[in-house]
C-alpha positions as CSV (number, residue, x, y, z in Angstrom):
1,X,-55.4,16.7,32.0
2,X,-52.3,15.9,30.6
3,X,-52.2,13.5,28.0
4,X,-50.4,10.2,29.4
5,X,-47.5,9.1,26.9
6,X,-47.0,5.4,26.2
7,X,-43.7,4.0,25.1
8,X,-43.5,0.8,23.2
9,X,-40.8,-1.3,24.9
10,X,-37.5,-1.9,22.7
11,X,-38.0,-5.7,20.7
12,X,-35.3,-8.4,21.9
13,X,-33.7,-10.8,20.4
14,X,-35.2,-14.3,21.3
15,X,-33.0,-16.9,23.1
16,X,-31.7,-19.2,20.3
17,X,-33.0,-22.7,20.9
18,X,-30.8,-25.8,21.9
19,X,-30.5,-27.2,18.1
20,X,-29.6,-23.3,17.0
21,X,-27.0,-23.4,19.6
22,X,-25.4,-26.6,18.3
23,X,-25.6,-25.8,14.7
24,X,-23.8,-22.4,15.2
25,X,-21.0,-23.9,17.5
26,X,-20.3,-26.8,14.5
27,X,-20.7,-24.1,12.1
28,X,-17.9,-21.6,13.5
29,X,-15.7,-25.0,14.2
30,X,-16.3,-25.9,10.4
31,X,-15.1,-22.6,9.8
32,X,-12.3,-22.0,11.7
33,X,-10.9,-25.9,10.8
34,X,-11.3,-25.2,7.1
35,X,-8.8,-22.1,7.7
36,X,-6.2,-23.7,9.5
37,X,-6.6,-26.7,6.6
38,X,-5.7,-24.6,4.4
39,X,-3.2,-22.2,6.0
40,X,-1.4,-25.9,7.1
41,X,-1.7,-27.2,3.4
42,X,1.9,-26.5,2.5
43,X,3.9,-27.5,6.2
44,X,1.6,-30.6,5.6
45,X,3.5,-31.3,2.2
46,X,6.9,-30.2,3.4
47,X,6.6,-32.2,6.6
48,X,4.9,-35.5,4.6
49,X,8.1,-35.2,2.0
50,X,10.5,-35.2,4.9
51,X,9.4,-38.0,6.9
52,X,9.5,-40.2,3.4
53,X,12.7,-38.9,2.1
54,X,14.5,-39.8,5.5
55,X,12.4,-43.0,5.5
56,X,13.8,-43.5,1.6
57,X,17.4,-42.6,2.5
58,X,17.8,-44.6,5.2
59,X,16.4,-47.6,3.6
60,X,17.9,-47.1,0.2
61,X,20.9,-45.9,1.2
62,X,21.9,-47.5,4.4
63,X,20.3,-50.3,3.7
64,X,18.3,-50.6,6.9
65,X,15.3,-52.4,7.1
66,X,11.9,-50.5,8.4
67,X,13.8,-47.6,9.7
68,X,10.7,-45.7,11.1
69,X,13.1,-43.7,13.6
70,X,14.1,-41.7,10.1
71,X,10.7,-40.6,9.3
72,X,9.3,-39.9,13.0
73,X,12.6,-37.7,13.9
74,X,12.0,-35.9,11.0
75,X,8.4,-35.3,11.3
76,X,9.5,-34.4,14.9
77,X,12.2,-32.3,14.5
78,X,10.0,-29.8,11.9
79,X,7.4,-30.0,14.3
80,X,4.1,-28.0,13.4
81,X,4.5,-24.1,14.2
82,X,3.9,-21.3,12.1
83,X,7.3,-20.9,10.6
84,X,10.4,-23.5,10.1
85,X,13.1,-22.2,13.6
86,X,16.4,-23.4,13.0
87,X,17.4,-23.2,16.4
88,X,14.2,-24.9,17.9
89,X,14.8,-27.9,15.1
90,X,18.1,-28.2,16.4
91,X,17.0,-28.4,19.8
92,X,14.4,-31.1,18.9
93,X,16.7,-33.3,16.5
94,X,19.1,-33.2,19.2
95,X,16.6,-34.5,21.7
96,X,15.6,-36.9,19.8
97,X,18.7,-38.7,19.1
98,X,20.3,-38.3,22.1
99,X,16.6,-40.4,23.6
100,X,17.2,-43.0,21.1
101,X,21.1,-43.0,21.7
102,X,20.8,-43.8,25.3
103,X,17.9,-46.2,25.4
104,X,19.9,-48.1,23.0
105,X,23.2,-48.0,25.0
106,X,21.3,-48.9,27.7
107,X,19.2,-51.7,26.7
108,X,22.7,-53.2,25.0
109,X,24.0,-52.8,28.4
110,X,20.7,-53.8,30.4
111,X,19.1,-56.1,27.7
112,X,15.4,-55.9,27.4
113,X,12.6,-56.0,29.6
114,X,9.7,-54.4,32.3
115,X,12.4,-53.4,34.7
116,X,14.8,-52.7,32.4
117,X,12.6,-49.9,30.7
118,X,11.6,-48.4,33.5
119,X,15.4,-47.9,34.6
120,X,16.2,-46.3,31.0
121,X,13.5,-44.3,30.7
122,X,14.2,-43.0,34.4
123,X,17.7,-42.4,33.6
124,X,16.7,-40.8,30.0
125,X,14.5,-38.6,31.9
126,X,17.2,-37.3,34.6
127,X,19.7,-37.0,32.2
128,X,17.4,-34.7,29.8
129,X,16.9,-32.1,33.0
130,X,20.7,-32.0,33.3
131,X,21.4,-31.3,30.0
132,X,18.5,-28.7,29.7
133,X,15.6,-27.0,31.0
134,X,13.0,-27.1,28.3
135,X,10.2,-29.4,28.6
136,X,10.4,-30.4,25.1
137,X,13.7,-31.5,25.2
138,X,12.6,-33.5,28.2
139,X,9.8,-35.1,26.6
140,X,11.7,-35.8,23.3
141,X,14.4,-37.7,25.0
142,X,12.1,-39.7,26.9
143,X,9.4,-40.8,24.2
144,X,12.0,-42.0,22.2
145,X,13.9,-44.0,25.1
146,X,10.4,-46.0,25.5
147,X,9.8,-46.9,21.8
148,X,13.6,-47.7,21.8
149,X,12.7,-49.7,25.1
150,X,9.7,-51.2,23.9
151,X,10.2,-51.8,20.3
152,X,12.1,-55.2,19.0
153,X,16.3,-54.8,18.4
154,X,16.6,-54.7,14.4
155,X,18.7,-56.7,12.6
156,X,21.0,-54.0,11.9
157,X,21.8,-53.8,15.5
158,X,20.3,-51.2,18.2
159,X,22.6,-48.4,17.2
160,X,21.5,-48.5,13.8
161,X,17.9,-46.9,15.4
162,X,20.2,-44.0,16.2
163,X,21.8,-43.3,12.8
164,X,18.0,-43.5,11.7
165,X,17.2,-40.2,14.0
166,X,20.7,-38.7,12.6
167,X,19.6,-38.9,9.3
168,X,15.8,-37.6,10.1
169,X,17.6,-34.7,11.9
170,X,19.7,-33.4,9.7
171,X,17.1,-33.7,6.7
172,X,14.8,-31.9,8.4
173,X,16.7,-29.5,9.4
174,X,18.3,-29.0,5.6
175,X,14.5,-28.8,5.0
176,X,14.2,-26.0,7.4
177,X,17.3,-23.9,5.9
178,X,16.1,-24.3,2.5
179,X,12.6,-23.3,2.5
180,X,11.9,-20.2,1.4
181,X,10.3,-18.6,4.2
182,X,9.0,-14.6,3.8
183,X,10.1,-13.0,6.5
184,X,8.7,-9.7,5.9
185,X,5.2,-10.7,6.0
186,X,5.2,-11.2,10.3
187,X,7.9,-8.3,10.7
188,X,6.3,-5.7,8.8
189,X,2.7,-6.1,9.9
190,X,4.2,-5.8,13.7
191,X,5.7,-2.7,12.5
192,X,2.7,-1.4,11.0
193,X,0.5,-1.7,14.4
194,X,2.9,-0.1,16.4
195,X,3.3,2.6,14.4
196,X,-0.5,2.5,13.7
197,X,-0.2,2.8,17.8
198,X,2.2,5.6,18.4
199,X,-0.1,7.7,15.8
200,X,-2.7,7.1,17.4
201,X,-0.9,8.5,20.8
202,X,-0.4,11.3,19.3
203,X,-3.6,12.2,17.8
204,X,-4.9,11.2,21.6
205,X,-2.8,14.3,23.1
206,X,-3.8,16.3,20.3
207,X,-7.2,16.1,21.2
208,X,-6.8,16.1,24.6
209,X,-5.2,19.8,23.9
210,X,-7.7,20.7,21.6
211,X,-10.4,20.1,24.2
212,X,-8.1,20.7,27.5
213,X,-9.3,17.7,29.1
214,X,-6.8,15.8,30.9
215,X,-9.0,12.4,30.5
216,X,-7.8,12.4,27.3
217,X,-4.1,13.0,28.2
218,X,-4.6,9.9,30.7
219,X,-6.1,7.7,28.2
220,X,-3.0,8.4,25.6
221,X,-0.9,7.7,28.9
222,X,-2.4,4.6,28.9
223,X,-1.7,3.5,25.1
224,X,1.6,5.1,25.4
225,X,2.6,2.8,28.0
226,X,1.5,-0.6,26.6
227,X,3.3,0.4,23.1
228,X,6.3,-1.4,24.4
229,X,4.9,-5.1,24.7
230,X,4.4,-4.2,20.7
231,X,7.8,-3.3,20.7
232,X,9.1,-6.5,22.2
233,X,6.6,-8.4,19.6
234,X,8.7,-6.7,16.7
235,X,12.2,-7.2,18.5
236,X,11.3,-11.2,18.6
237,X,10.2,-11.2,15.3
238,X,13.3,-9.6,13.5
239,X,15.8,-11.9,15.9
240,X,13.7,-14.7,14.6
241,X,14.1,-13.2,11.1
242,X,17.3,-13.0,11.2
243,X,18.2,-16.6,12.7
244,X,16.6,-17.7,9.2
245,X,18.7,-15.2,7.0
246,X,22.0,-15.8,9.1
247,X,21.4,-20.0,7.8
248,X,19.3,-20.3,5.0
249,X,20.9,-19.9,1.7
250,X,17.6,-18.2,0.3
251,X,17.2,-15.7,2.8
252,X,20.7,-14.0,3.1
253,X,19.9,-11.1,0.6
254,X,17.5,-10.3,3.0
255,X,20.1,-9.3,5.9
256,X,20.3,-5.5,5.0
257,X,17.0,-5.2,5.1
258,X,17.3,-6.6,8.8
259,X,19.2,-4.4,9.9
260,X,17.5,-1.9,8.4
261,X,14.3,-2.4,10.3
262,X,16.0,-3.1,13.5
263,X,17.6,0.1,13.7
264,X,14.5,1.8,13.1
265,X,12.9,0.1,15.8
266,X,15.8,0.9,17.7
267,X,15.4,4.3,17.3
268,X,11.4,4.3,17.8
269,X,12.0,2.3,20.9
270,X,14.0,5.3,22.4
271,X,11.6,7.9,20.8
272,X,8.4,6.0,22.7
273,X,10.1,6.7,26.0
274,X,10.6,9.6,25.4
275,X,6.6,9.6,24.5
276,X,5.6,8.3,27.8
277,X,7.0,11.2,29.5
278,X,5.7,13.6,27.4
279,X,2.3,12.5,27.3
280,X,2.6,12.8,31.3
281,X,3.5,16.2,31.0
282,X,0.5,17.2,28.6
283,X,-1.7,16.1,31.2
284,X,0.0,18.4,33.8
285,X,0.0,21.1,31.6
286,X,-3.5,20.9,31.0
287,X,-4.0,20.7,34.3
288,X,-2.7,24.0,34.8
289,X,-4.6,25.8,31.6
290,X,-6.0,29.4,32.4
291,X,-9.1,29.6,30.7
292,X,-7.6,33.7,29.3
293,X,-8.0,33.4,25.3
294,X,-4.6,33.1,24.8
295,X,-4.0,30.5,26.9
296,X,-6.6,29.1,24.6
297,X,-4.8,29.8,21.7
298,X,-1.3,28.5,23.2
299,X,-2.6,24.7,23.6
300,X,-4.4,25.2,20.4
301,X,-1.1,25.6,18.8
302,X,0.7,22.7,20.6
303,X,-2.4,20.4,19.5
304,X,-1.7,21.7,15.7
305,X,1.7,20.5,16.1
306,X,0.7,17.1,17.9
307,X,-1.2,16.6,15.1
308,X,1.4,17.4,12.5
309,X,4.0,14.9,14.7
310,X,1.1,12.5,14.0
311,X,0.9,12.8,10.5
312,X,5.0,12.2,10.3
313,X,4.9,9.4,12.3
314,X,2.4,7.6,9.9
315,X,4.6,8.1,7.0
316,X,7.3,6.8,8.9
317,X,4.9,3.9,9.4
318,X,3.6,3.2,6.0
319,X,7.5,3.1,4.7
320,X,8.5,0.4,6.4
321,X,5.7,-1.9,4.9
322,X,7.7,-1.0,1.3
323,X,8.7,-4.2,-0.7
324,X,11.7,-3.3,-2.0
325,X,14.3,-1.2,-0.8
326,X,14.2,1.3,-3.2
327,X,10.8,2.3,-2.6
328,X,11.6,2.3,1.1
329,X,14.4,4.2,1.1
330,X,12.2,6.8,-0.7
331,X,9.3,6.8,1.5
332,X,11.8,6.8,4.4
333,X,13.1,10.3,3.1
334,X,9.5,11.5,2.2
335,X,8.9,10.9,6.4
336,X,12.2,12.4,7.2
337,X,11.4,15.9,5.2
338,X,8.0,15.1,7.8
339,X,9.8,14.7,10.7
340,X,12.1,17.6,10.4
341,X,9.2,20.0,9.6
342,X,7.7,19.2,12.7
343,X,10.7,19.5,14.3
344,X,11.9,22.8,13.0
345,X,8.8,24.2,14.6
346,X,9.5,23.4,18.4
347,X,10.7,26.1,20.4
348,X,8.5,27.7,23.5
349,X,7.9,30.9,21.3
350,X,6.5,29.3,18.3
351,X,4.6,26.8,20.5
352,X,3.2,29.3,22.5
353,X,4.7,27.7,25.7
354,X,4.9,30.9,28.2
355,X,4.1,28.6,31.3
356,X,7.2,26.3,33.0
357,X,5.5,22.9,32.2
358,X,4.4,24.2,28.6
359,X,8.5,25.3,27.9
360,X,9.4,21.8,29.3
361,X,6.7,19.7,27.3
362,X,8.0,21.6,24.2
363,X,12.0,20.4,25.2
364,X,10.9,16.9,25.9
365,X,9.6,16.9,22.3
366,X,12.8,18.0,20.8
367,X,15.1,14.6,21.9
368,X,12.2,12.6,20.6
369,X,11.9,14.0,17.3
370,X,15.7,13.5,16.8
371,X,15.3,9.7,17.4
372,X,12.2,9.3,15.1
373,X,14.2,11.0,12.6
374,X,17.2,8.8,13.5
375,X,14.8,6.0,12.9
376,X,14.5,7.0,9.1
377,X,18.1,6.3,8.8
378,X,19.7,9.6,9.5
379,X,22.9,9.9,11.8
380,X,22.6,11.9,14.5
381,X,24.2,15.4,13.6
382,X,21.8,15.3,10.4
383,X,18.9,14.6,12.9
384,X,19.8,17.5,15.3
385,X,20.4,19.6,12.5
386,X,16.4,20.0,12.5
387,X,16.2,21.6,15.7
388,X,15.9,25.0,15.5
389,X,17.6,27.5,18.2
390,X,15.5,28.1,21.6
């Protein structure tokens, strides 16, 4: 009689109990409020020295008495994001002023009282929808029309309220210019996970080769198709970049650098259409793989040089996160000598590549090498110059 087995059942975890649940939600909130504390310690300085200094300034030097439009416009205008955006404190120190500009007008006009702020702040509001779209403008304009509303004419006279948000404005936004902001730190580590991406593409349809299964080839579809959100993440954040270096006086060495990286981006942009289509084609050709041993031995060779692709593309990668440009420009060489190995290899013959969709996988590659290479900062006759004759 067979011997009956018994299995001990798997422990679980116990249910943590009401007072464990509470102490690990104030735990992560302590956490993750001690981080942003500290990763806000120096806007906190910068914005707490601007809303003085414009308080100071107009007080000292204009000679107005509590001039508290100075320091909140420039508090305002700074705002509390995670980098100083000349444009967007433009926008704001506009909004501001022009709020503070009309309520005065029109409480000079109207005088002062229940009805009369609800008429300016009306009109404030309409007005801020014709002159623009954005909901901060909106609101900007219109908070500032009620305090201007609400708040007691100073002695200086209700226009002087305005000059207060002039002067907030434009020292914030001189703040803004002149912080030193590192612009690298964003750009590059969005260039590093989309290259980190694309590599991983590759080595996705190597596999997929390597193993003729056509899951794979779908899965690296998959990847290939959401690298260009990533690539509109990097786009942003070099525009943005280069809004700062085109204003601020300590960022315009940093222009060429700019460029630099937007042209290879550019160029990967192209080459990851190009990827799309081609990892849409590896999953027809494996689709179509004879199980003969040297149709074996054909996708085994074109997962070999999916692999080598891969390795390029990860130098390419890894230069762009260089410091300096010197460094960068010789990693970026190091990943062109890459490239154009791989590339040098892609004909049918050497690929193996006797079917119709193998030869036309192996041409799709060929444009797309030429862009990443164009990406290291080749022109394009150098970059062609890699292909070898079909």
């Amino acid at each position: 009689m067979a011997e009956r087995m018994h299995t001990t059942p798997l422990p679980v975890a116990p249910e943590p109990k009401g007072w464990q649940k509470v102490k690990k939600f104030f735990s992560s909130r302590f956490r993750s409020g001690t981080w942003r504390a500290r990763k806000s310690l120096i806007p906190a300085a910068i914005s707490a020295i601007a809303a003085v200094a414009a308080y100071a300034f107009a007080a000292i030097i204009f000679g107005h008495s509590e001039p508290y439009f100075a320091a909140t416009s420039a508090l305002i205008t700074l705002g509390f994001g995670r980098d100083p955006h000349i444009r967007k404190a433009l926008e704001v120190s506009i909004g501001v002023t022009l709020g503070i500009l009309v309520g005065d007008s029109l409480q000079a006009l109207l005088g002062q009282g229940y009805w009369q702020g609800v008429l300016v702040v009306f009109i404030t509001i309409v007005l801020a929808r014709f002159l623009d779209s954005g909901v901060i403008f909106t609101t900007q304009m219109s908070i500032q029309a009620v305090l201007v509303v609400l708040l007691p004419i100073p002695p200086e006279g209700p226009l002087s309220r305005s000059v207060d948000a002039v002067i907030g404005g434009v020292i914030a936004i001189a703040i803004t210019m002149l912080t030193p902001v590192s612009f690298r730190k964003e750009t590059v580590a969005g260039m590093r996970e989309l290259f980190t991406s694309i590599t991983g593409v590759f080595r996705e349809l190597s596999q997929a080769l390597a193993e003729h299964d056509s899951r794979g080839g779908w899965v690296a579809l998959i990847e290939a198709r959401g690298l260009q959100s990533k690539i509109d993440a990097v786009r942003s954040e070099i525009a943005r970049a280069d809004q700062m270096a085109t204003y601020s006086p300590t960022q315009r060495s940093a222009r060429q650098d700019l460029q630099e990286m937007s042209r290879t981006l550019e160029k990967t942009d192209l080459a990851v259409r190009s990827l799309r289509i081609i990892a849409r084609r590896v999953i027809t050709v494996i689709d179509e793989f004879d199980t003969k041993d040297q149709a074996k031995d054909d996708l085994e060779r074109m997962s070999a040089w999916f692999s080598d692709a891969a390795d390029a593309v990860a130098v390419l990668g890894r230069s762009v996160a260089e410091p300096v440009a010197p460094g960068r420009h010789r990693s970026l060489s190091v990943a062109r000598d890459a490239l154009g190995s791989a590339t040098t290899k892609l004909t049918p013959r050497n690929l193996g590549a006797d079917t119709l969709h193998g030869e036309a996988l192996v041409m799709m590659c060929r444009p797309m090498m030429v862009d990443f290479i164009e990406a290291t900062g080749s022109d394009h006759n150098e970059a062609t110059s890699y292909l070898p004759n079909v």
